[in-house]
C-alpha positions as a Markdown table, in Angstrom:
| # | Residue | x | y | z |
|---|---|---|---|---|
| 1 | Unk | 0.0 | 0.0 | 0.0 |
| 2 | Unk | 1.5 | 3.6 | -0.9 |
| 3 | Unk | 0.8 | 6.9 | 0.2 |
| 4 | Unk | -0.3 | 9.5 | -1.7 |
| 5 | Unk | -0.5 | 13.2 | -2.3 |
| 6 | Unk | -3.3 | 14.6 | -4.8 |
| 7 | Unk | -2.8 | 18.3 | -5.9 |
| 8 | Unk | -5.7 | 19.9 | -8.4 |
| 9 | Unk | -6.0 | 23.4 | -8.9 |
| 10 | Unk | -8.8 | 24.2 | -11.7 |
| 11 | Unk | -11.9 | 26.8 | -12.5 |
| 12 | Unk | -14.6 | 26.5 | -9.9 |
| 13 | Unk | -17.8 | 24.7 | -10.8 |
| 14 | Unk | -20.2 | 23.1 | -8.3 |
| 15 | Unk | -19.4 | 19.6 | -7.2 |
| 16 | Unk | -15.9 | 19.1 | -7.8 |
| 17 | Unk | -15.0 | 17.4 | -4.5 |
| 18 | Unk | -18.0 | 14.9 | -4.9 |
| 19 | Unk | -16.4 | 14.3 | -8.4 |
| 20 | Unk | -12.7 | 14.1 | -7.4 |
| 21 | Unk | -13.5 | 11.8 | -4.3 |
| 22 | Unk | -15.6 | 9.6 | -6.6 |
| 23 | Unk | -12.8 | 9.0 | -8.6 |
| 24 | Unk | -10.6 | 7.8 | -5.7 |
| 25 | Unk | -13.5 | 5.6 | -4.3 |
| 26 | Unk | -14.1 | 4.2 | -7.8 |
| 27 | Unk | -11.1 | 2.9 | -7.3 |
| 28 | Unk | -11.0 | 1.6 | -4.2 |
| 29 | Unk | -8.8 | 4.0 | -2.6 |
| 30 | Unk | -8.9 | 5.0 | 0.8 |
| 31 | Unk | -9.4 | 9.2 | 1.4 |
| 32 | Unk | -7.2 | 10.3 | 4.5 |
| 33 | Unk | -7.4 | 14.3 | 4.3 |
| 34 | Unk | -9.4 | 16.8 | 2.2 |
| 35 | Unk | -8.2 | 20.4 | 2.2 |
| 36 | Unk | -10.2 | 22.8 | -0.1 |
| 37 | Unk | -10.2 | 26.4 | -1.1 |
| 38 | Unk | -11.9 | 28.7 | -3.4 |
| 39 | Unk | -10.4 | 31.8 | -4.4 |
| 40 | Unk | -13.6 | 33.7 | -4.9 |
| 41 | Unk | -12.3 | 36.8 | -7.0 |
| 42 | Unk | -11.0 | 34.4 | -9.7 |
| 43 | Unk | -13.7 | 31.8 | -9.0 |
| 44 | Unk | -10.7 | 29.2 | -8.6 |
| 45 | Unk | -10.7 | 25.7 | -6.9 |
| 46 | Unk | -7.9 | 24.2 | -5.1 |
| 47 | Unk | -7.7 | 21.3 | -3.0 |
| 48 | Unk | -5.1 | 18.7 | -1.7 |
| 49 | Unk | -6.2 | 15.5 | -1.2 |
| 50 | Unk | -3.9 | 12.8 | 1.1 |
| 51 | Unk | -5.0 | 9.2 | 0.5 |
| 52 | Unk | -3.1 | 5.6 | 0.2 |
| 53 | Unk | -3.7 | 1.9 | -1.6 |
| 54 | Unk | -2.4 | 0.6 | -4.9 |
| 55 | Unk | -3.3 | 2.4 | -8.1 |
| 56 | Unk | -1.9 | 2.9 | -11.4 |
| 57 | Unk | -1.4 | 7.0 | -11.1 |
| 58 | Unk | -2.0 | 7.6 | -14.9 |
| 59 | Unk | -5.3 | 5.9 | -14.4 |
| 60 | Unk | -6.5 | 7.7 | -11.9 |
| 61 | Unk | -4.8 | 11.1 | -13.4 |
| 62 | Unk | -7.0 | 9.7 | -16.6 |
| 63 | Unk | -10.0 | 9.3 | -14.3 |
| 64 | Unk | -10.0 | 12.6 | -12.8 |
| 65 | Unk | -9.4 | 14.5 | -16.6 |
| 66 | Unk | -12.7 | 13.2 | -17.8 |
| 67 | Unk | -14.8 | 15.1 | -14.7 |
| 68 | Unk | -12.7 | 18.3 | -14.1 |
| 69 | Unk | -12.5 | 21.2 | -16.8 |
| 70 | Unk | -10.1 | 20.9 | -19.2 |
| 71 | Unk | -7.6 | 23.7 | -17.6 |
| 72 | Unk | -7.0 | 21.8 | -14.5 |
| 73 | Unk | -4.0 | 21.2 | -13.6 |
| 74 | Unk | -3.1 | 17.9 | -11.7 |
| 75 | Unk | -0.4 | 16.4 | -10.1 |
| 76 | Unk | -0.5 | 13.3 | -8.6 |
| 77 | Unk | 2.7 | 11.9 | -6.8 |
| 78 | Unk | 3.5 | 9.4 | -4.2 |
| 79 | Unk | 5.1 | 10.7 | -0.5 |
| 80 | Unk | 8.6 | 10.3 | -0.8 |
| 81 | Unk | 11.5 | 12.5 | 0.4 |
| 82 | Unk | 12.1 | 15.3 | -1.6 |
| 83 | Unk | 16.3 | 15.6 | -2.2 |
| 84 | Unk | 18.0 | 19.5 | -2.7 |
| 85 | Unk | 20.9 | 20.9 | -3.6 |
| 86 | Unk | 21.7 | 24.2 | -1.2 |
| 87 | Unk | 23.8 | 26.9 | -2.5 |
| 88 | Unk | 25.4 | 29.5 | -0.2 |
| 89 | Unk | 27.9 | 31.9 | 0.6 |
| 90 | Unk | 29.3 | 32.9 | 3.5 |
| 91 | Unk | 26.6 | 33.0 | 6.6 |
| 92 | Unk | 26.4 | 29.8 | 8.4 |
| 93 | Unk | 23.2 | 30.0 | 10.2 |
| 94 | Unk | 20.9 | 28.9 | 7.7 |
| 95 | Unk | 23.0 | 26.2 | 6.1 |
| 96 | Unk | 23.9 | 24.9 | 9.8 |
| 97 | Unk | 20.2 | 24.7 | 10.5 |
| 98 | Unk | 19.4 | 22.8 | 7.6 |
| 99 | Unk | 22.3 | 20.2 | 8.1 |
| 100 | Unk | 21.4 | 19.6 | 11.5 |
| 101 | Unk | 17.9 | 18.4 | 10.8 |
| 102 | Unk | 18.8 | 16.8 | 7.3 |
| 103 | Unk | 21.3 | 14.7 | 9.8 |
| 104 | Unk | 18.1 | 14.2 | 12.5 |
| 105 | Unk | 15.7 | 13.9 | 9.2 |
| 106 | Unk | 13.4 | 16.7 | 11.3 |
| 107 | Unk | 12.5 | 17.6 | 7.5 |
| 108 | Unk | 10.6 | 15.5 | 4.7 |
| 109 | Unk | 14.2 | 16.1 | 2.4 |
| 110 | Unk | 18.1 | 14.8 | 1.6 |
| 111 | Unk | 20.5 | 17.2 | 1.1 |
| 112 | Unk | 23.0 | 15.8 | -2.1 |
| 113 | Unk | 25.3 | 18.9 | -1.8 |
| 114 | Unk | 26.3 | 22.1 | -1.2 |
| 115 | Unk | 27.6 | 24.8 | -3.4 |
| 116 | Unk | 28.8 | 27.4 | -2.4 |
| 117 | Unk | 30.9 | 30.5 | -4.2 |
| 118 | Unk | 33.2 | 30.9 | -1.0 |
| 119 | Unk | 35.1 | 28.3 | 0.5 |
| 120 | Unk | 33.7 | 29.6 | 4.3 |
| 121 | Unk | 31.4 | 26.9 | 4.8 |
| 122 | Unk | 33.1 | 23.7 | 3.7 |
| 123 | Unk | 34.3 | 22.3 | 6.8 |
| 124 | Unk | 30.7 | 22.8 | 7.7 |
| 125 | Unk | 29.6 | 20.9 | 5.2 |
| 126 | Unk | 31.9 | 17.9 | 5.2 |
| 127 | Unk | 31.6 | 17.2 | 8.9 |
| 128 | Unk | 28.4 | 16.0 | 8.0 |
| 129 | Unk | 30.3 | 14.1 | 5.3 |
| 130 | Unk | 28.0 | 16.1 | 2.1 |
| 131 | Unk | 30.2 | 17.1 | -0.7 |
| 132 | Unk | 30.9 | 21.0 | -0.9 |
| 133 | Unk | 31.8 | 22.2 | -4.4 |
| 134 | Unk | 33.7 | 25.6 | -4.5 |
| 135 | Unk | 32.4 | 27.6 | -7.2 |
| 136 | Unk | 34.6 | 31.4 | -6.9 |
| 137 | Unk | 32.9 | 34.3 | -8.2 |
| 138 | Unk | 34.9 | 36.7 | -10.4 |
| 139 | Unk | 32.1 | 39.6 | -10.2 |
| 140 | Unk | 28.5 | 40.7 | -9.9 |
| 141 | Unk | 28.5 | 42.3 | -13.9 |
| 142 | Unk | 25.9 | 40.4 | -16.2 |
| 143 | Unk | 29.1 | 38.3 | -18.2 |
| 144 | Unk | 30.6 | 37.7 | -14.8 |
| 145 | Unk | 26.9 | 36.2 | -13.1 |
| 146 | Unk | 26.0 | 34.1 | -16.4 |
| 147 | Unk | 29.3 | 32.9 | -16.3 |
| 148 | Unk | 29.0 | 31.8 | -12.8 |
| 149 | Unk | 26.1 | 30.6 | -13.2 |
| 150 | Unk | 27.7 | 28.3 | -15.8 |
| 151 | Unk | 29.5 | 26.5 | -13.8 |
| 152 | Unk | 26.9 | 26.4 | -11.2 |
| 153 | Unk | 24.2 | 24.6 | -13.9 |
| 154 | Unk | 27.7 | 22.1 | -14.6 |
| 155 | Unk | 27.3 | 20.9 | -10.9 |
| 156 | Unk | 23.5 | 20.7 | -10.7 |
| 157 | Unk | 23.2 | 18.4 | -13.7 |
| 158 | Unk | 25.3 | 15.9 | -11.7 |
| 159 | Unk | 22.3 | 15.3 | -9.5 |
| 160 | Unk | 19.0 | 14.4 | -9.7 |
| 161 | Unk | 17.2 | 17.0 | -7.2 |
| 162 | Unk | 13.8 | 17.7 | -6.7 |
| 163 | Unk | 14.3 | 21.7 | -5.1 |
| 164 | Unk | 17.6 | 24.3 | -5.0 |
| 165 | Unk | 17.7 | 26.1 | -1.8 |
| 166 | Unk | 19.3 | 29.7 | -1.2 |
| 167 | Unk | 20.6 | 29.9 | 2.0 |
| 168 | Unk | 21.7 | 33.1 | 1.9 |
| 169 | Unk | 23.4 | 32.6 | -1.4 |
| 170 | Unk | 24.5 | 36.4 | -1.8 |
| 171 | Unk | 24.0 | 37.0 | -5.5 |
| 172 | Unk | 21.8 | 37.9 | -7.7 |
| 173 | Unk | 20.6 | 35.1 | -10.2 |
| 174 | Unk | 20.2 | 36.4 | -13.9 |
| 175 | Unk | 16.6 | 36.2 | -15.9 |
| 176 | Unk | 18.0 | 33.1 | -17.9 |
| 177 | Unk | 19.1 | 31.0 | -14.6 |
| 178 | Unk | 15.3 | 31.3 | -12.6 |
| 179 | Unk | 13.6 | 30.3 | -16.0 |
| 180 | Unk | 15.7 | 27.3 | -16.2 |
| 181 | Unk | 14.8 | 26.3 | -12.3 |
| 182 | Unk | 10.8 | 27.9 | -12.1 |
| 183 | Unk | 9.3 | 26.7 | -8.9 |
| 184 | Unk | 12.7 | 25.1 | -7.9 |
| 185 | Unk | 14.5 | 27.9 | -6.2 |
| 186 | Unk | 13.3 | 28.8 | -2.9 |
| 187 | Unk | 15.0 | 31.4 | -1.2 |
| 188 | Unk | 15.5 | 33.0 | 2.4 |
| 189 | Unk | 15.2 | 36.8 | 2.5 |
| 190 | Unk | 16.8 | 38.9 | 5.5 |
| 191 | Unk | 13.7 | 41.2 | 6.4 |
| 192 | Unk | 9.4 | 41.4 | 5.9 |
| 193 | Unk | 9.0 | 41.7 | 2.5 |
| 194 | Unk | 8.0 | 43.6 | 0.7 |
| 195 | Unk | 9.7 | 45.9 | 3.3 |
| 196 | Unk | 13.3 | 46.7 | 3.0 |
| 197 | Unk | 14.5 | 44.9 | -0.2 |
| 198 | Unk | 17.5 | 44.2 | -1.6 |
| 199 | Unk | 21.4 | 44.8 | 0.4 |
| 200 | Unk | 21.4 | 45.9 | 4.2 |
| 201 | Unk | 18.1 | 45.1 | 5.3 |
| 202 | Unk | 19.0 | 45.2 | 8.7 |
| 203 | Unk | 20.9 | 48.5 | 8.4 |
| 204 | Unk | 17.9 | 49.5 | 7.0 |
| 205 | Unk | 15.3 | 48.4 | 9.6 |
| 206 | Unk | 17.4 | 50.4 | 12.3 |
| 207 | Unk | 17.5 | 53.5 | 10.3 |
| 208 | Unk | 13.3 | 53.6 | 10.1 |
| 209 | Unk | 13.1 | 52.8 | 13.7 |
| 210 | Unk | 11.3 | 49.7 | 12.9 |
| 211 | Unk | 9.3 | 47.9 | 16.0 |
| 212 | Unk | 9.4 | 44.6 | 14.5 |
| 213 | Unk | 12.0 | 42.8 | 12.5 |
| 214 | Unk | 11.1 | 39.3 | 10.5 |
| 215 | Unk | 12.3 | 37.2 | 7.7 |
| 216 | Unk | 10.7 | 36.2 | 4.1 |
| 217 | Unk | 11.3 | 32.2 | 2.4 |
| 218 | Unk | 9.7 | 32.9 | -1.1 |
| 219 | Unk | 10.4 | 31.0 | -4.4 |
| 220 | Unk | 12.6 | 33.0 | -6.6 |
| 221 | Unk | 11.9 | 34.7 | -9.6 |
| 222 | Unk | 12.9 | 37.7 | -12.2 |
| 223 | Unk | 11.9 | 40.3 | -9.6 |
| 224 | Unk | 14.2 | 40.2 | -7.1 |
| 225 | Unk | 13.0 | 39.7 | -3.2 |
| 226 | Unk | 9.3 | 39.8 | -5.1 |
| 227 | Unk | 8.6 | 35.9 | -5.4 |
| 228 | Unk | 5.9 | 33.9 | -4.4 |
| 229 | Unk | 5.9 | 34.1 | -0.4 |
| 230 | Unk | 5.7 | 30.9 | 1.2 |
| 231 | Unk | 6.5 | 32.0 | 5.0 |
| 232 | Unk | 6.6 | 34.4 | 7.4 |
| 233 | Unk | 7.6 | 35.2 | 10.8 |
| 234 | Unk | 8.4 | 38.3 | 12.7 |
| 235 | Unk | 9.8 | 38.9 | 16.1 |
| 236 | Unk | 9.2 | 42.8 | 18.2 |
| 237 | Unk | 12.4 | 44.8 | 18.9 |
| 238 | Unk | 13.1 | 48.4 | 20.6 |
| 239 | Unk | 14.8 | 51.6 | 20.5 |
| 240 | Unk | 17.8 | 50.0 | 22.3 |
| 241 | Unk | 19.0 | 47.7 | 20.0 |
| 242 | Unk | 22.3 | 48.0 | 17.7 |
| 243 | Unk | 21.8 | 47.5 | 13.9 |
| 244 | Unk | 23.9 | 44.4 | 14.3 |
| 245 | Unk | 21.9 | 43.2 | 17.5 |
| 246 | Unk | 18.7 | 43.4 | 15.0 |
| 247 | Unk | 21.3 | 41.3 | 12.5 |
| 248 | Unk | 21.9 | 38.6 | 15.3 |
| 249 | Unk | 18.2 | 38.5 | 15.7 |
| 250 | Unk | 17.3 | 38.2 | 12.5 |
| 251 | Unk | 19.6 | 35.3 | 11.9 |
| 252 | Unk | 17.3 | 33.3 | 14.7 |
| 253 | Unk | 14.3 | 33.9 | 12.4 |
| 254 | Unk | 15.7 | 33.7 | 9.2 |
| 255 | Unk | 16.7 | 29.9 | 10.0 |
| 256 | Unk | 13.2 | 29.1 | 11.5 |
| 257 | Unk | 11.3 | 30.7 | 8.2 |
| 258 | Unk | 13.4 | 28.8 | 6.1 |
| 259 | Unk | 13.2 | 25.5 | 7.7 |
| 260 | Unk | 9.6 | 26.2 | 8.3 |
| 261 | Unk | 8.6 | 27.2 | 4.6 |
| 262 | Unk | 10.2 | 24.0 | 3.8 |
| 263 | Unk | 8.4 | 21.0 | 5.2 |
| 264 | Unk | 5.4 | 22.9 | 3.5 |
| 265 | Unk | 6.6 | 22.9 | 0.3 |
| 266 | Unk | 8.5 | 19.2 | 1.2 |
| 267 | Unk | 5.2 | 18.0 | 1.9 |
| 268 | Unk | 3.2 | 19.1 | -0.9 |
| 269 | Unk | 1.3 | 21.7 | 0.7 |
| 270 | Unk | 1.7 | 24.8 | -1.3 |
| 271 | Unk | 0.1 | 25.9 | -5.1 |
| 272 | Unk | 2.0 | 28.6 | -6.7 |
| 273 | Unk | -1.3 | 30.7 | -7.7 |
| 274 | Unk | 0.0 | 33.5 | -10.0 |
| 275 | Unk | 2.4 | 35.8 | -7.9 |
| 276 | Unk | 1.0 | 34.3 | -4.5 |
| 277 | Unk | 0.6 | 31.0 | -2.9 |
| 278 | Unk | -2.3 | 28.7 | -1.6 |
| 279 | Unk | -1.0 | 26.6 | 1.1 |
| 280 | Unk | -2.9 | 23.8 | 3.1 |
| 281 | Unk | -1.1 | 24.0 | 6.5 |
């Protein structure tokens, strides 16, 4: 018997759940969860559906294309861990986090490597014996990025990965590089977007006299720090604390967003809906 996790997403029209369950009971397969949601300004239909037995997916993926419009989108996969590649550069926090539970398996995921465009975090990595490839950056002009990003690509197509995480990977990707990886590249950003975008967050938060400081994990795309948001967390600060206390802080939340955005995304609970996301928590 397998577990499984049903994603549809699909114009609105009455009875859809009736028909989607139908299918799985026609079937003989056993419903665990339901999670629906209709976006009402769009009149769209999204729902998650966690259920387990033997099948043959393309039948039921068959099954299900014959009652739901003909726009639908459906993906239909079995639970399984979901394995990443994390690029990085020099801050350790994020990366640490996220070795420490892929050793404890605290996360649905595998981590098959690191790459990282300074050498900082390598005997980080390899205590946790994951290879660390050294990619050196010669500059942030466009030649100097796409060339970079080369050689990034060269290392990626030695694995077979389901996600690329950015754990505070300090550089900005090109156009060309997030089309290539849509929906794969998940990133942590250093403040509550859409506030304080882009370098020096942190300087910048101290500056306004901000009350509250938080951290961003969004899927990356052309517009930088302007990706689908997946988490969010925030924590309340004073008057009394340094720019780089509010940096030390941050750190604490930018590791718990990340790791948090994460299992959703590792367990199949988020729909990338346009420029936003639907998740079933």
């Amino acid at each position: 018997m397998t577990d499984y996790i049903l994603r549809i997403d699909c114009p609105d029209e009455k009875g859809l759940v009736h028909k989607i369950t139908g299918v799985l009971f026609f079937n003989n397969l056993n419903v665990e969860r339901t999670d629906e949601f209709v976006e009402r300004e769009n009149s769209h239909f999204f729902m998650r559906v966690a259920f387990s037995g033997d099948c043959d997916p393309d039948k039921i993926e068959d099954g299900l294309r014959g009652i739901l419009p003909d726009s639908a989108k459906i993906s239909l996969t079995a639970k399984q861990i979901k394995d990443v590649v994390v690029l990085v550069t020099k801050e350790h926090h994020c990366l640490g986090e996220l070795l420490i539970r892929n050793e404890y398996k605290d996360l649905n995921f595998n981590i098959l490597a690191v790459i990282g465009n300074h050498e900082t975090l390598k005997p980080l990595t390899e205590k946790f014996n994951i290879p660390f490839h050294f990619l050196p950056a010669s500059g942030t002009d466009d030649d100097a990025r796409k060339a970079h990003e080369e050689e990034v690509k060269k290392v990626l197509i030695e694995y077979d990965y389901d996600y690329i995480v950015l754990a505070k990977f300090m550089r900005v990707l090109t156009p060309e590089f997030t089309a290539t990886y849509r929906h794969q590249l998940i990133n942590i950003h250093h403040s509550f977007l859409p506030a304080f975008i882009g370098a020096n967050p942190y300087r910048q938060a101290y500056e306004r006299g901000v009350k509250i400081i938080g951290a961003t994990a969004h899927f990356v795309t052309d517009d930088l720090d302007e990706g689908p948001i997946i988490f969010q967390d925030v924590i309340r600060i004073n008057h009394t604390k340094t720019a780089q206390e509010l940096a030390a802080a941050g750190r604490d939340v930018e590791k718990i967003v990340l790791a948090k955005a994460l299992k959703l995304v590792f367990e199949d609970r988020v729909f990338i809906a346009g420029n936003k996301t639907v998740i079933f928590e």
